[in-house]
N, C-alpha and C positions, 0 to 999 in steps of 0.2 A: 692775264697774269694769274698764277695760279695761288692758294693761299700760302701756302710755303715761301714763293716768291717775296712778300710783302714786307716792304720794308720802308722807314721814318725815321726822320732824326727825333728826339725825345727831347721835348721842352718842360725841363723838371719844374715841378707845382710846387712850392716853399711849404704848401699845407698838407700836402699827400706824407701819409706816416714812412714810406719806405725811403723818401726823399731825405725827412727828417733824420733817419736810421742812417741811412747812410754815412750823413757829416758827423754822427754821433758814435761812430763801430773807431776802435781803436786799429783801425788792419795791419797797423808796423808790426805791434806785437803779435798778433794772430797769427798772419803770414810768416811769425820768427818761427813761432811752434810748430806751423806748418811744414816749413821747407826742413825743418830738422827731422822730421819723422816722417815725412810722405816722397817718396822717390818721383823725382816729376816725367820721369820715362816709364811709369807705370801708366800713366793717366793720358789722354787725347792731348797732342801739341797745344789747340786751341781752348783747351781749360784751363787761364789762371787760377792764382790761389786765391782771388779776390771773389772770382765768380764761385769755385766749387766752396770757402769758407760764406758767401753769402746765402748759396741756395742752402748749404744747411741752418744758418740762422733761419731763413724763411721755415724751413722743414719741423724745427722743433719748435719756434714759437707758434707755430696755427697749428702743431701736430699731427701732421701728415705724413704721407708713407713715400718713396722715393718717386714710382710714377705721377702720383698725384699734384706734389709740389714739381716736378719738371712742366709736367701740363701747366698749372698755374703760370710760372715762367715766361713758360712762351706764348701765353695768353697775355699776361700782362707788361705794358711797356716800362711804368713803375716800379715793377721786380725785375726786369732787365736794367735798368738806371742803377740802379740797389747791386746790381752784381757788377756792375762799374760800366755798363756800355751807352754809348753816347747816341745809339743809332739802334730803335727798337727792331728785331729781327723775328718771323712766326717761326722759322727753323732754329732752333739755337743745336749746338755741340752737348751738350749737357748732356748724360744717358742718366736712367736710374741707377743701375750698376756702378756706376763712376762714386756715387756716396757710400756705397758698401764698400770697393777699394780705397775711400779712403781712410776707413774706419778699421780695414784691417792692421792697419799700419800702426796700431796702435795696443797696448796691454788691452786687458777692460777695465784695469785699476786705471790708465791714463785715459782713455776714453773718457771715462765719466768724470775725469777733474778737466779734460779738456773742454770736455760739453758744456760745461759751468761755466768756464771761463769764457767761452764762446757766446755764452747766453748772458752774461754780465758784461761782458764788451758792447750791449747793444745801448744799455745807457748807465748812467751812474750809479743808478739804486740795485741793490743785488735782486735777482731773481731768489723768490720764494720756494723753495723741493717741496715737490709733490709729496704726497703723506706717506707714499710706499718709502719716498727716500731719506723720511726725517728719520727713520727707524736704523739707517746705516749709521757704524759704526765713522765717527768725526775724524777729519787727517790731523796730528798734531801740528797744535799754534807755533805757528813762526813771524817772523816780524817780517818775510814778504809778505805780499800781495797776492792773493790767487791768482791776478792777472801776469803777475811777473811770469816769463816762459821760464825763468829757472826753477821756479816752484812747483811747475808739473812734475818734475824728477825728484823731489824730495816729496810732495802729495802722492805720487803714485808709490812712492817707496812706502810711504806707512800704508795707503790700501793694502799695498801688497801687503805687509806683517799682520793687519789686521783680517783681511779674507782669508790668510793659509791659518791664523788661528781658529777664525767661524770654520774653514773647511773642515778642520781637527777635529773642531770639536761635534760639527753635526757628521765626520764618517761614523766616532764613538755613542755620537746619539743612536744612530740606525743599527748599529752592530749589538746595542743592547735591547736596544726593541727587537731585533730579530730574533736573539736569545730568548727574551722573553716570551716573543709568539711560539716559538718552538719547545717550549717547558709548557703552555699550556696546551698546547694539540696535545703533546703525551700526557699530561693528566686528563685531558678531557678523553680522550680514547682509553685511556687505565680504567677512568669511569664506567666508561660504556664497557668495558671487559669486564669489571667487577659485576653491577649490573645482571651483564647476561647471567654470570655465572651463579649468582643470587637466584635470578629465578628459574636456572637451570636445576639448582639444589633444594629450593621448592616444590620442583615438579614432583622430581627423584622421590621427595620425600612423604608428597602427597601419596605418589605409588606407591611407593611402600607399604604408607600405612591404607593404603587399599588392599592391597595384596594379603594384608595380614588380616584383616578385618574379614575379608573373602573366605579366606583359609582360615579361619575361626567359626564361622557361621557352618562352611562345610565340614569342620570335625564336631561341631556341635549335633548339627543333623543326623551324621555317621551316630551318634551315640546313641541319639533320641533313637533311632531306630536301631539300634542291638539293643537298646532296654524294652524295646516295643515284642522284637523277635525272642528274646527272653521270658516275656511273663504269656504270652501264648505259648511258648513250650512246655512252661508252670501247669495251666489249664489246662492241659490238653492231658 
């Protein structure tokens, strides 16, 4: 039998954390957001919603990238229990591609209140944002639940107001920095033109007074000598 082949019923361990995860993942609500937003004829017949909203809980809590959490998967019988199957399998359905379509299916303003909610479905205490994400702008307070699936629609609504305002206003940032790099190359090159032309008008002027200085020296000499040719014709 070949490893592909290989296959066991799973006798869940009450101590193993994914077992624990499991009993403790809200999936009614998940799978509501789920099936509102993800076409399930986009995706492999045999991918529930249970299994593809599990592997991505696995995915963003250890922080892994699509093939690496699929390997994990079918490596481990506890992360197949975790995706609801009662019978561990080394082949699974799963592609890496299958988490990118299902993430298309989504804004990136709803993406990222779903991810939350998806990460906060795993137990009661909220998950902590990363220090890049304390810096986003907050969706306004309402008396749902971020887990409520109706509050992804009103959450992604202010993302959205509040990212077309950041986009606003960072094209208007770049559109003045660009103005600004563009006023300094012309002064900086005005520079360099002044410049030249400074010691172009130095040189000029250097010659010049060469030139005069030259032609001073040579009508002075011209004189010195007809004063010279003059008093010998006196003597003579």
């Amino acid at each position: 039998m070949s490893t592909g082949d290989l296959s066991f019923p799973i006798h869940p361990d009450d101590n193993n954390r994914w077992v624990k995860l499991s009993r403790e993942m809200q999936w009614g609500e998940l799978e509501e957001i789920y099936k509102r937003k993800v076409d399930p004829r986009s995706l492999h017949p045999d991918n529930t919603c249970r299994a593809v909203l599990a592997a991505l809980v696995i995915k963003y809590r250890l922080a892994l990238g699509n093939g690496e959490t699929i390997r994990l998967i079918s490596e481990n019988p506890y992360m197949q229990y975790f995706l609801g199957n009662d019978n561990y399998a080394a082949a699974i359905n799963l592609r890496p591609h299958t988490l990118d379509r299902v993430k298309q299916n989504f804004t990136k303003e709803e993406w990222y209140v779903f991810k939350r909610v998806l990460l906060k479905g795993v137990s009661s205490q909220a998950i902590q944002p990363k220090a890049s994400e304390q810096e986003r702008p907050r969706p306004a307070e309402t008396d749902k639940s971020p887990a409520d699936p109706a509050a992804v629609t009103e959450h992604s609504s202010s993302h959205s107001h509040h990212h077309h305002h950041r986009h606003h206003h960072h094209r208007q940032k770049k559109r003045e920095e660009r103005k600004k790099k563009r006023v300094e190359r012309k002064l900086k090159k005005l520079g360099k033109n002044m410049y030249t032309y400074f010691l172009v008008f130095i040189f000029l002027g250097v010659l010049t007074a060469g030139i005069i200085i030259l032609m001073s020296q040579i009508d002075l000499k011209d004189k010195r000598l007809i004063e010279r040719e003059k008093k010998a014709g006196i003597r003579r």
